[in-house]
N, C-alpha and C positions, 0 to 999 in steps of 0.2 A: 540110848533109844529115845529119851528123851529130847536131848539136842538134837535129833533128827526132827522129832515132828515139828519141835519149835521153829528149825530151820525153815520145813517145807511151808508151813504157816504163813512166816516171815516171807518167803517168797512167792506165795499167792496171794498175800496182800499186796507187797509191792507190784507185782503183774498188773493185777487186778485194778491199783491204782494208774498202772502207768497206763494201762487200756482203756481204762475214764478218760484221762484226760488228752491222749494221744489228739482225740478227733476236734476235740476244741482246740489245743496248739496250735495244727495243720490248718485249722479256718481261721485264726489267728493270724496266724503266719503269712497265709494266704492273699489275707486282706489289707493286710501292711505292708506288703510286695506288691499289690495289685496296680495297672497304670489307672492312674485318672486322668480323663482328657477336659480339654478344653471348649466350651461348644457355644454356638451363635445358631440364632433361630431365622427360620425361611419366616420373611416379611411380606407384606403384599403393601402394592403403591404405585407414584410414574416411576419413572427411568426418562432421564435427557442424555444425550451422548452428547459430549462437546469435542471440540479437535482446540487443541491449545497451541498459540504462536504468541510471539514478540512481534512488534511492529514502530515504524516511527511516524509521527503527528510533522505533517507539511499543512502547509495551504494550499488551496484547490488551486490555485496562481497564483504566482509569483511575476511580480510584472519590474523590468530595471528599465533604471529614466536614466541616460545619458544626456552627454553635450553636443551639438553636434559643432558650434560654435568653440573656440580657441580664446581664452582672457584670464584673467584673476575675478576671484570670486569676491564680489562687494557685498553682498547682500544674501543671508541663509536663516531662512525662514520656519523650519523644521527640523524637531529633533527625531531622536527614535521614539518609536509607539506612538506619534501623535496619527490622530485621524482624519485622513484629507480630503476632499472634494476636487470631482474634476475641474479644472480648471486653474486648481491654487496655484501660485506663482510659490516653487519650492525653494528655489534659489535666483541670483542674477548675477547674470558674468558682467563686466563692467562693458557698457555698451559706448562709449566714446569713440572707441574706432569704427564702430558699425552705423553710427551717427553719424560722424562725417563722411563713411562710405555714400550713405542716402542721401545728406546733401552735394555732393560730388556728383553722384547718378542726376538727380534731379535739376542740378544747373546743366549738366550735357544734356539732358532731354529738352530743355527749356531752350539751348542751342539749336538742337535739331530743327526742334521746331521752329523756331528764325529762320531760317537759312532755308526752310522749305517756304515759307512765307517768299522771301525773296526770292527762289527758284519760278514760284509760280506768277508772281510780279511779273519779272523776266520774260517767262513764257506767255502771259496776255499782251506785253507790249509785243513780241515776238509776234504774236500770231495777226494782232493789228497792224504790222504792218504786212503781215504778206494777204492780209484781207484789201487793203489799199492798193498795193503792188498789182492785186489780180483786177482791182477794180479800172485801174488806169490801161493797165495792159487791154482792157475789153474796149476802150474807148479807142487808143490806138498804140500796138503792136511797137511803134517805136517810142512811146514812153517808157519801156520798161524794156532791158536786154535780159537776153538769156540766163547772161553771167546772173543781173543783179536778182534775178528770180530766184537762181541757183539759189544764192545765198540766203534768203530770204528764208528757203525751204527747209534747208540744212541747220539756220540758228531754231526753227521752231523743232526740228528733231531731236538737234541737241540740248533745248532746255527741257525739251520732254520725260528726256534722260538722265538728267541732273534732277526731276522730280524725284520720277523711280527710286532714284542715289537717296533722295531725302529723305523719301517716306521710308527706306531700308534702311535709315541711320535713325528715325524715331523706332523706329523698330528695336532695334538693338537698344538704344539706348531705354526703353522701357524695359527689356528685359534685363539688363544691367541695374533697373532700381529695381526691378522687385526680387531680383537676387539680395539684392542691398538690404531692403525691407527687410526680407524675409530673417537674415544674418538676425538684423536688429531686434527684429522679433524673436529669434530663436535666445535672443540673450536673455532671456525669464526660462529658464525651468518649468515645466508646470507639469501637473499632475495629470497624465493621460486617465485615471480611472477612478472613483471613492474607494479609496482603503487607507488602510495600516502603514505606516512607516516602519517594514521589520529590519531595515540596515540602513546608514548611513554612512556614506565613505570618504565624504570631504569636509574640509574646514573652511569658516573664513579664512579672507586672506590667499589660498590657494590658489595657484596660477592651472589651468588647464591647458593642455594639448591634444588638441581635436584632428591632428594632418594626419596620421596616422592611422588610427581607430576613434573609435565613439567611446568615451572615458563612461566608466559606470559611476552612478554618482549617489543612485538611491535604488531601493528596492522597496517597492510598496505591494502588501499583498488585499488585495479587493477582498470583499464581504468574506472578511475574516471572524467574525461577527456571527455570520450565519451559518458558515458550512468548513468544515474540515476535514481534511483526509488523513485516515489513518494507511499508509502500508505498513505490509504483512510479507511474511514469505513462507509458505507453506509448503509443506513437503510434497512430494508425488506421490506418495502411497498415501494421500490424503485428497488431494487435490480433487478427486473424483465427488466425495463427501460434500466439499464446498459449493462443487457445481449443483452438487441436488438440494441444501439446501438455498443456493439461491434462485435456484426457482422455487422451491416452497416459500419465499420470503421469511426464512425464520431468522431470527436476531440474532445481532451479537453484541457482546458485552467486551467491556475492557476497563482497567485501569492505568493509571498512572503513578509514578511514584511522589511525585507532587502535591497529590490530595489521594489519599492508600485508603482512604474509610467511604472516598466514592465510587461507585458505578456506572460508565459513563455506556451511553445504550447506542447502536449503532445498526447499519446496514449493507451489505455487499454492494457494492455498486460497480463494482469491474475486478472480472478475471483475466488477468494480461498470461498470451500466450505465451509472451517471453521467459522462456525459462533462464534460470540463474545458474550453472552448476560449478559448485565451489569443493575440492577433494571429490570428486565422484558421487557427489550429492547434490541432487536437481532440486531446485524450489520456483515455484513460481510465485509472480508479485499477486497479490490480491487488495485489493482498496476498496478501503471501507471507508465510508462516508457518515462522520456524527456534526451533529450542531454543539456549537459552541455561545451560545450567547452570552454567558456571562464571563468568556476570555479565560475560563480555567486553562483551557487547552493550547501551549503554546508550539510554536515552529520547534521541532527536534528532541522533544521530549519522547520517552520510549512508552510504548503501551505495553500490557500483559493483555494479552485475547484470547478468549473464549466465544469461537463459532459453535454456536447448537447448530446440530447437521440431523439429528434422530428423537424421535421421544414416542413414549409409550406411557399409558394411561389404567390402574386399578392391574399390573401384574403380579404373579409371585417376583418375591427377589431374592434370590441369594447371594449370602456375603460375601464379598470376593475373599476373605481370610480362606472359606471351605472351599472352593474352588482353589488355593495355595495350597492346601495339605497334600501331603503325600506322605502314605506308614512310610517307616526307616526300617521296620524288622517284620519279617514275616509271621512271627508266633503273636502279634497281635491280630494279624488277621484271619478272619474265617479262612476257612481251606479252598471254599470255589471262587473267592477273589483273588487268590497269592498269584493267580499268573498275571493280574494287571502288577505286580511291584515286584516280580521276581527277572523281570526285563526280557522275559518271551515275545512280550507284543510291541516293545519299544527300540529293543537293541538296534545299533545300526545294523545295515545289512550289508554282507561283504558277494563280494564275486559277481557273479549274474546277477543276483537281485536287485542291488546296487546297480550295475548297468542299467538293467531293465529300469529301473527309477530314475536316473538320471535323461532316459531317452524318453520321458512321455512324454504324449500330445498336452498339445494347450490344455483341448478339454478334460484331460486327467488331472493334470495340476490343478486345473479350476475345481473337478469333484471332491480332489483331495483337499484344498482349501475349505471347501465348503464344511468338510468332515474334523475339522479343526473344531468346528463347535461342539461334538461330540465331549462331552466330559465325562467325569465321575466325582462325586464328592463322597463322605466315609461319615457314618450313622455307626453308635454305640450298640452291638448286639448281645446282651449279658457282658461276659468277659473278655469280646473281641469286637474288630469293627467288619462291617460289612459294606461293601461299595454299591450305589446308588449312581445309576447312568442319566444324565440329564442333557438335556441339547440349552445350550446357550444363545441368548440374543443379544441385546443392547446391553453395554458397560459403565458404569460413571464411577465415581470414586472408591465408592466404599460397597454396591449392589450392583449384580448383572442378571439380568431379564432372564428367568428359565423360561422355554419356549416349550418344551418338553423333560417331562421327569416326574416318577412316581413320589413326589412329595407334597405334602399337605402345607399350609399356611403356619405356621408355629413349631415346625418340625427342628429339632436338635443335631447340627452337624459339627464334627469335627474339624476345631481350627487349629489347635496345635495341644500338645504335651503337658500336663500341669508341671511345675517344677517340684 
């Protein structure tokens, strides 16, 4: 009887203890299983939207100097990158033969004009005599015959006509020297514009052939100094951005990989219609127009661009991490949110629905786009999360514009899972 009650004793104490400590366990337990999240705060500030491309650095022109003259090259007066004035004599083809061209021209002109001298001689003695001829014939009729009148008449026609012939042989032969001239002249090179020397394509000593084509011989590019062009090629589903902000005139920036620690500041200055499409991917040129004065920027280097197209002034911002979250399991979330991640509202739609989606109007696709900005980001509610509907604006790196949404400036949202 004894060992009985000691027994029941012994097992209302241990009860008794195990009923103590059951509830602390369980909270234990509890709290060591528990998820802890990860959380970033609603900020308030601007927002810039940029659209990002690659681009490459030309000069606003490119100007090439040919020959138009045929010779070996005697004389090369410029290298690359030097900086020229109109007028510089760049190179010179050896002008010996275009020199004797001109004196050749100018002893035949120097003929002409003899031989018209003595044409016109010819024709004053010519014409003095049929002035005598008519003079005698008026006194009397048979001092002069028919015949010799004829004749009289005929040499003054005929040297009239050997004038004609003359003055049309100075003729030619002036334009035969200023052909000549001009050859001679063309034999200097010269610099049609002030710029740059950005290529050089011949050496002393080189013989050129002009029968042909016009041989390139340089490429200078003018007020390289002042202005350069960056193109761009920007996507179409961008394209529309760029045109708004160039008419806002807002800026754009870019880099180079040449100088990576500067910012070089820039302007749209033409959206080319011409589209590009490369694999089923349309881009259009854009040119962007920066100064260059102190030659950092050279021909063919590649830019990294950033067009601002949007911006916004003292908003909330939230992180784009909580705008990425999505629960993974149901049992973290409250019960009137599970049907946003149980895939009720998201699944595709098969059969009719799916048709009927596929056959909207423009303007349905547009409301549906628009409804894109609809979100939800997920708030810590005791032991679960709760989803919080926000309407979204403008995006930049790391924050996107709430436009609407019941959250306060400092608010705690879920970005992801602690490990």
């Amino acid at each position: 009887m004894n060992y009985l009650i000691k027994f029941l004793i012994l097992a209302a104490v241990i009860g008794a203890a195990t009923a103590a400590g059951y509830k602390p366990a369980m909270e234990y337990w509890k709290a060591r299983n528990r998820v802890t999240w990860d959380t970033a705060e609603v900020d308030s500030g601007d927002i810039t939207r940029y659209v990002n491309s690659t681009g490459k650095i030309e000069p606003v022109l490119s100007v090439s100097i040919g020959s138009f003259v045929s010779g070996p090259i005697v004389e090369l007066n410029v290298d690359f990158n030097d900086e020229v004035k109109k007028g510089d004599v760049l190179a010179r083809v050896d002008p010996r033969l275009f020199k004797a061209n001109v004196d050749r021209d100018e002893a035949t002109l120097a003929t002409r004009e003899a031989e018209l001298e003595r044409v016109e001689a010819q024709l004053r003695q010519s014409l003095n005599n049929y002035i005598r001829g008519q003079n005698l014939r008026s006194k009397n009729e048979d001092f002069m015959s028919d015949r010799e009148m004829d004749a009289l008449v005929f040499e003054v026609k005929s040297l009239q006509a050997q004038r004609r012939l003359a003055k049309s042989s100075i003729l030619q032969a002036k334009a035969s020297l200023e052909t000549s001239q001009a050859n001679l002249k063309y034999c200097e090179v010269t610099a049609p514009v002030d710029g740059v020397v950005t290529n050089r394509l011949i050496n002393p000593g080189q013989t050129l052939a002009a029968q042909f084509q016009t041989p390139e011989l340089f490429v200078v590019a003018p007020d390289l100094r002042e202005k350069v062009h960056v193109f761009a090629s920007v996507d179409e589903a961008d394209i529309g951005l760029i045109q708004k902000a160039k008419l806002d005139n807002r800026p754009v920036t870019f880099t180079v990989d040449a100088h990576p620690d500067e910012v070089f500041d820039g302007e749209i200055e033409q959206i080319r219609v011409s589209s590009v499409s490369t694999q089923n991917v349309v881009t259009y040129p854009v040119v962007i127009a920066a100064s260059n004065k102190d030659l950092k920027l050279l021909p063919g280097m590649t830019a990294s661009i950033s067009f601002e197209v949007d911006s916004t002034v003292d908003v909330p911002k939230i992180p784009n991490a909580a705008l990425r979250f999505f629960p993974d399991d149901v049992k973290h979330v409250r019960e009137s949110d599970r049907h946003l991640i149980d895939g009720s509202t998201w699944k595709p739609k098969t059969g009719a629905e799916e048709e009927e989606n596929a056959n909207r109007t423009a303007t349905e696709k547009a409301e549906a786009n628009k409804k894109k900005h609809q979100r939800h980001v997920w708030m810590v509610d005791g032991d679960l999360l709760k989803a919080v509907e926000v309407t979204t604006g403008l995006t930049e790196n790391r924050f996107t514009e709430m436009v609407e949404g019941n959250l306060d400036v400092g608010a705690a949202l879920v970005t992801g899972k602690k490990d």
